[in-house]
C-alpha positions in Angstrom: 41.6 -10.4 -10.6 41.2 -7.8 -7.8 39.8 -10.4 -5.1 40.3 -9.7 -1.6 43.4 -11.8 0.3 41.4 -13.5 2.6 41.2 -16.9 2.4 37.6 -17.0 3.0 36.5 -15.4 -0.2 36.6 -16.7 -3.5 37.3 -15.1 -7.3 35.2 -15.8 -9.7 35.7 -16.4 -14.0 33.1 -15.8 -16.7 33.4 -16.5 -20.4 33.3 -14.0 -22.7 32.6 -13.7 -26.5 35.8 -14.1 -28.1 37.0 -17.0 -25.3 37.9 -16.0 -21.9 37.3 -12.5 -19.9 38.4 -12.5 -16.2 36.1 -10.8 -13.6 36.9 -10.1 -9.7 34.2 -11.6 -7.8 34.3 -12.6 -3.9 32.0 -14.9 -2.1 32.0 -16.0 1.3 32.3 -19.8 1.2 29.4 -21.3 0.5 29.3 -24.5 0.4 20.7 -32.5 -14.2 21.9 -35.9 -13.3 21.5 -39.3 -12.1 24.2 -39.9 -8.7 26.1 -43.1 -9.3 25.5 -43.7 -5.8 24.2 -40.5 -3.7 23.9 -42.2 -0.5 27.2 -44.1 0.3 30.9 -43.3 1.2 30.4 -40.7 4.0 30.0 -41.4 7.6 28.3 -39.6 10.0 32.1 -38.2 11.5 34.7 -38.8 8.8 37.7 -37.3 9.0 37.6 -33.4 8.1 41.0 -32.7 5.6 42.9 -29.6 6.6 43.0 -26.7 3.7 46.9 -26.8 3.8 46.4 -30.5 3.5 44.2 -30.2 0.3 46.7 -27.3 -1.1 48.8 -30.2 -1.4 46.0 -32.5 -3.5 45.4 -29.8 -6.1 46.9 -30.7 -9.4 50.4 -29.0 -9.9 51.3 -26.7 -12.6 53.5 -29.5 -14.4 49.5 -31.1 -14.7 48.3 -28.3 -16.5 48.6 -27.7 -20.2 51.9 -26.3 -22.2 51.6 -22.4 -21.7 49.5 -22.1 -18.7 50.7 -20.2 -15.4 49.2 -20.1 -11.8 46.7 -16.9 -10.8 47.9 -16.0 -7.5 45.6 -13.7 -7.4 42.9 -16.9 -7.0 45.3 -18.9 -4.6 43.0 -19.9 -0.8 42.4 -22.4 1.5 41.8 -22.4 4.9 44.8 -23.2 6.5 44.5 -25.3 10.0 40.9 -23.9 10.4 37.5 -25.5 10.3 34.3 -24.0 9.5 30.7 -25.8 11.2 28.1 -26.3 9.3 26.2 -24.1 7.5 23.9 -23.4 4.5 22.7 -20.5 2.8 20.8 -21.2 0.3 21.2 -19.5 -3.4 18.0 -17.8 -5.4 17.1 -19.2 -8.1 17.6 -15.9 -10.4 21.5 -16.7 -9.2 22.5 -19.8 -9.0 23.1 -20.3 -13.2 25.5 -17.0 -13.1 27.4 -18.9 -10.4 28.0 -22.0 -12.4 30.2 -19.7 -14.5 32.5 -18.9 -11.9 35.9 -20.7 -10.6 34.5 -21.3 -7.1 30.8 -22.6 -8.9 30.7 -25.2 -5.9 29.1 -22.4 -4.2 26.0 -22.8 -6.1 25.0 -25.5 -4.2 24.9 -22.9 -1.0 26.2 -25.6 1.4 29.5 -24.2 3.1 32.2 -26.7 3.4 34.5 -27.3 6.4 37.2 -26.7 4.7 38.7 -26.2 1.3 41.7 -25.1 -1.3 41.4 -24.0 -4.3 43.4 -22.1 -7.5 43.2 -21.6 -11.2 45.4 -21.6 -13.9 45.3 -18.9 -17.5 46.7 -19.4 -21.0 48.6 -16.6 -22.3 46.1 -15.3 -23.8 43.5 -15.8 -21.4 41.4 -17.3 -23.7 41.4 -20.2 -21.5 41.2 -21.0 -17.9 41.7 -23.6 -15.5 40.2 -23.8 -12.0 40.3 -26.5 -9.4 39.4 -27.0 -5.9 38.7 -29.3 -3.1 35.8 -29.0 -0.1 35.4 -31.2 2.7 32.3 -31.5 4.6 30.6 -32.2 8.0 28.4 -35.3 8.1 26.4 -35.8 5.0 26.8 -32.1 3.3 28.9 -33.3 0.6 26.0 -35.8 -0.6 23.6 -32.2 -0.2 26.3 -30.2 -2.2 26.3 -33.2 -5.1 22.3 -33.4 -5.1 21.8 -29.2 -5.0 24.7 -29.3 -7.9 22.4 -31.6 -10.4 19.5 -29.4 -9.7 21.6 -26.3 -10.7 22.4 -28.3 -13.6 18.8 -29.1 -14.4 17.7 -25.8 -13.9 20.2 -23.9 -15.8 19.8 -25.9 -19.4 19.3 -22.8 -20.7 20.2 -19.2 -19.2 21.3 -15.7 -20.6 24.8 -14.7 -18.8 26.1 -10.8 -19.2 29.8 -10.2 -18.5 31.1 -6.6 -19.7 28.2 -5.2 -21.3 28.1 -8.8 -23.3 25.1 -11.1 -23.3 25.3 -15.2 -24.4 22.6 -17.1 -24.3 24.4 -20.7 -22.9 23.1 -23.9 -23.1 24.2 -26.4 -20.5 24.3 -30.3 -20.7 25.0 -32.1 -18.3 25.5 -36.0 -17.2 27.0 -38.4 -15.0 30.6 -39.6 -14.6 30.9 -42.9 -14.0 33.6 -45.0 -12.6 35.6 -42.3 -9.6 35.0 -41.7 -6.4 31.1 -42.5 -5.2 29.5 -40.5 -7.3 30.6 -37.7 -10.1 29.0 -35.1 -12.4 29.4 -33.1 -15.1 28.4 -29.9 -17.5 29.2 -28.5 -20.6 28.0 -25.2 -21.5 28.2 -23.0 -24.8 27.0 -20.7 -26.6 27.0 -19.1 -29.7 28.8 -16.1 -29.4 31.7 -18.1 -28.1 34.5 -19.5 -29.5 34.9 -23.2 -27.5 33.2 -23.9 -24.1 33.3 -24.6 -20.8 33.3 -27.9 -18.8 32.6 -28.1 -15.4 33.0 -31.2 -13.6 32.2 -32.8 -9.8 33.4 -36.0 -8.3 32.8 -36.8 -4.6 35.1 -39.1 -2.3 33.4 -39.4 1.0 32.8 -36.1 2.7 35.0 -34.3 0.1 33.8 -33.0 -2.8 36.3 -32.1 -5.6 35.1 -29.4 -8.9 37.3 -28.4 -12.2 36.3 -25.6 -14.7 38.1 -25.6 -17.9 37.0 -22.9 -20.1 38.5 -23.1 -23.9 38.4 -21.4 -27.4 38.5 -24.4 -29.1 36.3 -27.6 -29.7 37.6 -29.8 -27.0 35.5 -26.8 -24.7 37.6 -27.9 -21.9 36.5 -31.7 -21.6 40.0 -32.2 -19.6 37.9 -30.8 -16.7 36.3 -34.3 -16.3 40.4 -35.9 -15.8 41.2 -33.5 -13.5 38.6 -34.1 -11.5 39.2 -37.7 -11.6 43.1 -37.4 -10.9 42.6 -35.1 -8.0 39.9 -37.8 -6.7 42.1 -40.5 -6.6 45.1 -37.9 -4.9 41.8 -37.7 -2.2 41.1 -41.5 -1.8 45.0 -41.9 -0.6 45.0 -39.3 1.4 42.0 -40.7 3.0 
C-alpha cells in the first residue's frame, strides 16, 4: 500500500477476482441487524483508551494464521492524542464500497476519539487480515453500531470495481451474540471470487472493535467473528 504515514489516515483493502488485490486508499478518521442490547454499557463520560494503549489490545502476529506477516504499511493509532467529537456523514452511493475496506468502521461516518489499527497478508495475498479498535465520546459508539447495521442493510446487494474489475457482492449479515454489549456481523461474496470476506463488530462500552478477514477459500474468513471476540475481552480488562 502507498498510504500516507500519518496516523490520522487510514489504508484501505478490496477483494478482487481471483482472492485478494491490495489498493492504497486514505481516509481521515471517520468514525442489517438486530443490537443485542444498543442502549447499555456506555456512560455519558467513560474513560477514553489512548491509541498506544489500544496498539497494545490488537491481536499479535502469533494470533494470526500460519504464513501471515504484518503490513506496516497499514500500522496507526493515535498515540497520546484525543480527537472531539465529530460526524460526517457518508453518501449513500459510498458507504457499500467502504465496507470493503480495512478501516470499514468509517462507514458509519462517526469519528472516534481515538483508535489503532493494522492488518495482516498471506503470502500470496490472497488473503488478508485487518483489525482495529475505536473509542468514543459519550454515546458515539452506540451511533457507530446502529449507522453499521444500516450499511449492512443497505448494501445486501452492490456492484464493487477494483482494477478495472467489477463483482456484484452480496452481503449477509446478523447478530453476534454473547461478547461485549452488543456485536455484528457480515459476510459478503460474490461470484467472481474465490472465498469471501467477513466483517465483524463487537462493542464494549464506548469502544467499538471491527475485523476483516478476506479468504480464497470457503471458510470466507469466518475467523473475523473470534477476533473480534478475543480483542473484546482484551478491552473489558483493560477497562
Amino acid at each position: 500500500m502507498n498510504a500516507s504515514a500519518d496516523h490520522r489516515l487510514r489504508t484501505g483493502a478490496a477483494l478482487g477476482m481471483a482472492g485478494l488485490m491490495l489498493l492504497a486508499a486514505t481516509a481521515c478518521q471517520d468514525k442489517s441487524t438486530a443490537p443485542s442490547s444498543a442502549g447499555a454499557g456506555a456512560p455519558a463520560k467513560a474513560k477514553v483508551l489512548s491509541g498506544t494503549k489500544l496498539n497494545s489490545l490488537l491481536l499479535p502476529a502469533s494470533a494470526m494464521p500460519k504464513g501471515f506477516r504484518l503490513n506496516a504499511d497499514g500500522v496507526r493509532n493515535t498515540g497520546d492524542s484525543v480527537s472531539p467529537p465529530s460526524s460526517s456523514p457518508v453518501p449513500q452511493g459510498k458507504v457499500c464500497g467502504m465496507l470493503m475496506e480495512t478501516s470499514w468502521i468509517r462507514a458509519a461516518g462517526i469519528e472516534g476519539a481515538t483508535f489503532a489499527q493494522n492488518d495482516y497478508g498471506d503470502p500470496g495475498q490472497t488473503s488478508q487480515i485487518a483489525q482495529e479498535i475505536d473509542t468514543y465520546h459519550g454515546d458515539d459508539a452506540q451511533k457507530t453500531m446502529a449507522a453499521l447495521r444500516k450499511a449492512f442493510a443497505g448494501c445486501k446487494t452492490f456492484t464493487e470495481k477494483t482494477n478495472g474489475m467489477t463483482a456484484k457482492v452480496k452481503l449477509v449479515g446478523s447478530a453476534v451474540q454473547g461478547t461485549g454489549d452488543e456485536g455484528i456481523k457480515a459476510v459478503a461474496t460474490s461470484p467472481v471470487w474465490e472465498g469471501g470476506l467477513t466483517l465483524a463488530a463487537v462493542r464494549v462500552g464506548n469502544v467499538v472493535i471491527t475485523t476483516l478477514y478476506s479468504s480464497s477459500h470457503k471458510d470466507k474468513g469466518a475467523a473475523a467473528v473470534t477476533m473480534a471476540e478475543a480483542i473484546a475481552k482484551k478491552v473489558q480488562s483493560a477497562r
